[in-house]
N, C-alpha and C positions, 0 to 999 in steps of 0.2 A: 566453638569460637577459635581453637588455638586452628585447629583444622583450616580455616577459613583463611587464617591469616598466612599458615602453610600454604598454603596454593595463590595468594596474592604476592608474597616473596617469590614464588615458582614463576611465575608470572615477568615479573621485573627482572631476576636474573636470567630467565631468558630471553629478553630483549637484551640486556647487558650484553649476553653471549653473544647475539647476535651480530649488533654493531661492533663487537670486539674482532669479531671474525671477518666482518665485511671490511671496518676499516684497518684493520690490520693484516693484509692477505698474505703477504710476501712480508713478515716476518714472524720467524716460526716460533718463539719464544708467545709472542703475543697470542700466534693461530695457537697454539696447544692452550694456553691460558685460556682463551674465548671457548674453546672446545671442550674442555673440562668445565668450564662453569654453564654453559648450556648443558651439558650431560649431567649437572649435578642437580641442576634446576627440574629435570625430570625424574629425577629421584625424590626432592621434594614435594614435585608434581603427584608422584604416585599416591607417598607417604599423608598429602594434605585427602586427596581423593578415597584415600581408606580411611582417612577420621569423619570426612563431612557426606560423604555421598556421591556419584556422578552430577546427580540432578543438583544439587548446587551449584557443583563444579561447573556447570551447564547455564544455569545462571549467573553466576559470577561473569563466563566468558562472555554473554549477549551484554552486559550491563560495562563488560570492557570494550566489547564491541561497536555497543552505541553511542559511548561517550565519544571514541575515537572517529566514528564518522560522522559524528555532529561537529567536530573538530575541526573535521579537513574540511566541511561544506562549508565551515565559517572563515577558513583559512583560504577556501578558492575562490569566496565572492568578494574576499579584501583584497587578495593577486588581482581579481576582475576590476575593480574600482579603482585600484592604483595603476591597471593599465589602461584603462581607459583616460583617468587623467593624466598620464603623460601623454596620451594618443590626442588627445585636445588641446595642450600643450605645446609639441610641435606643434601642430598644425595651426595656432595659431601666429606659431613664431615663424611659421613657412610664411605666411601668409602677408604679415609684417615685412618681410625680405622682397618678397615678390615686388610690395606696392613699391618699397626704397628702390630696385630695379626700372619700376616704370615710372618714376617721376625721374629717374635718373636718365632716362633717355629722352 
């Protein structure tokens, strides 16, 4: 168990790292901080991976995997939906204007 929990902290702190790196590119105080903490996070990585197994670890990553792309397929069909109502929106405020144009002439 503790294994398991080793390699889910391994996990988080290298997303941590990651975004520390990406949004901190041009300042170096922060790139070494985000760089050290990704590098530490695979040390973790190893250290959970020698208590629980690969094939855990292998599991864990599909079941992080999955959740994350069920994630973004629910987060693209909401972008979709809120762009389609705004796309019906105009158009019907176009459409409003147009008539206000031909009664006005």
């Amino acid at each position: 168990m503790i294994g398991v929990v080793i390699v889910l902290i391994s996990f988080v702190l290298g997303l941590y790292g990651k975004v520390i790196i990406v949004a901190k590119l041009y300042h170096p105080v922060e790139l070494i901080t985000g760089i050290s903490v990704y590098a530490f996070s695979f040390v973790l990585l190893f250290l959970g991976v020698f208590l629980v197994g690969w094939r855990t670890v292998r599991i864990i990553q599909s079941r992080i995997h999955h959740h994350v792309k069920k994630t973004v397929k629910i987060t693209y069909k909401h972008t979709k939906r809120l762009h389609k109502k705004g796309i019906n929106k105009i158009t019907k405020t176009s459409k409003i204007i147009a008539k206000k144009f031909k009664q006005n002439d």
